[in-house]
C-alpha positions as CSV (number, residue, x, y, z in Angstrom):
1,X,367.1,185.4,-10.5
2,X,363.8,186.1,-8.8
3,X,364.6,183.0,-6.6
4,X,368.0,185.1,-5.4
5,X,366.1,188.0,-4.5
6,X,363.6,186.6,-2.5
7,X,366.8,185.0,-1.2
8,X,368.6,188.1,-0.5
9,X,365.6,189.7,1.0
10,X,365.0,187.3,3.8
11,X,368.7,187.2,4.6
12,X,369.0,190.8,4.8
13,X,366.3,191.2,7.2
14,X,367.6,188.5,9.2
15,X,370.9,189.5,9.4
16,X,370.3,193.0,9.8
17,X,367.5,192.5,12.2
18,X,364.8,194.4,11.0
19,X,361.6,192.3,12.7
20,X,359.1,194.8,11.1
21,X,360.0,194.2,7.6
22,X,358.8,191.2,5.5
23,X,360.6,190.2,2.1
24,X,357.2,191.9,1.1
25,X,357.6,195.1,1.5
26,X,361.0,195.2,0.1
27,X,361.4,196.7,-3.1
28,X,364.1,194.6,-5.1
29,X,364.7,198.3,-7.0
30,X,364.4,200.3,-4.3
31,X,367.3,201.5,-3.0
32,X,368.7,200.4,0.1
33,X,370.2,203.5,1.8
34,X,368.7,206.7,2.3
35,X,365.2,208.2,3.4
36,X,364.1,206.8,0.1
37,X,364.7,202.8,0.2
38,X,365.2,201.3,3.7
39,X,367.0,203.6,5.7
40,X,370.1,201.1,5.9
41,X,373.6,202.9,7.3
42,X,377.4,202.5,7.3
43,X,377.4,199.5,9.6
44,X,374.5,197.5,7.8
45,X,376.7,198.4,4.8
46,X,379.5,195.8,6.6
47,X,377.2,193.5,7.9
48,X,376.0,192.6,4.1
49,X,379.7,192.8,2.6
50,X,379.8,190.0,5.8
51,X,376.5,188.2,4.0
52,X,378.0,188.3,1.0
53,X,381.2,186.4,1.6
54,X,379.4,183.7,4.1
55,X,375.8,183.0,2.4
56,X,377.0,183.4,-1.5
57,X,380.8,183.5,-1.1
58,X,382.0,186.6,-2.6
59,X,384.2,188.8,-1.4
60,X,384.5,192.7,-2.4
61,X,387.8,193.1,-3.7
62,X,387.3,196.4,-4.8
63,X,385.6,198.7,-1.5
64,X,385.0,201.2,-4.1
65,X,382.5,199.1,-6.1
66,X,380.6,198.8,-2.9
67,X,378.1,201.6,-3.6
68,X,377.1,200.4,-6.9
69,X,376.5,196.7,-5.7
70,X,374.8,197.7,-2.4
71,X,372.3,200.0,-4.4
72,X,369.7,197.4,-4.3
73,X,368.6,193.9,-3.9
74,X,368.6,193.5,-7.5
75,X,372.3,195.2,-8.2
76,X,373.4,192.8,-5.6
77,X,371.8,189.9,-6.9
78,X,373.2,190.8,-10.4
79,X,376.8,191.0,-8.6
80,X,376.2,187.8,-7.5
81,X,374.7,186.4,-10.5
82,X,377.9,187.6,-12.4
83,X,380.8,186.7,-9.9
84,X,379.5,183.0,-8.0
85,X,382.1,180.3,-9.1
């Protein structure tokens, strides 16, 4: 799993562009929206349901679930520990 974070933490800062971050300084706990965690808004919200589906191949069926998945890098690693084929 830690493998998947470290993962996920170098493909969110890619995709999201965020050159002054390093997979360092990203808490996998921490959350990810809000003043608190790494600021992250409504449309970095789509452009990880986009990483999701093309880097691990999951979709979000249900929108609603979003907030719990997207709370961290760790709750979505767990998603995608529990739903990769």
């Amino acid at each position: 799993m830690s493998t998947l974070i470290e993962d996920l933490k170098a493909q969110i800062i890619e995709t999201l562009n965020l050159e002054e971050i390093t997979p360092g300084d990203i808490d996998a706990e921490a959350p990810l929206f809000g003043e608190s965690g790494l600021g992250l808004d409504s449309i970095d919200a789509l452009e990880l349901i986009v990483l999701m589906d093309k880097e691990h191949g999951i979709k979000l069926h249900n929108p609603a679930e979003g907030q719990a998945i997207f709370h961290s890098v760790k709750s979505m690693a767990d998603y995608i520990t529990a739903n990769k084929k």
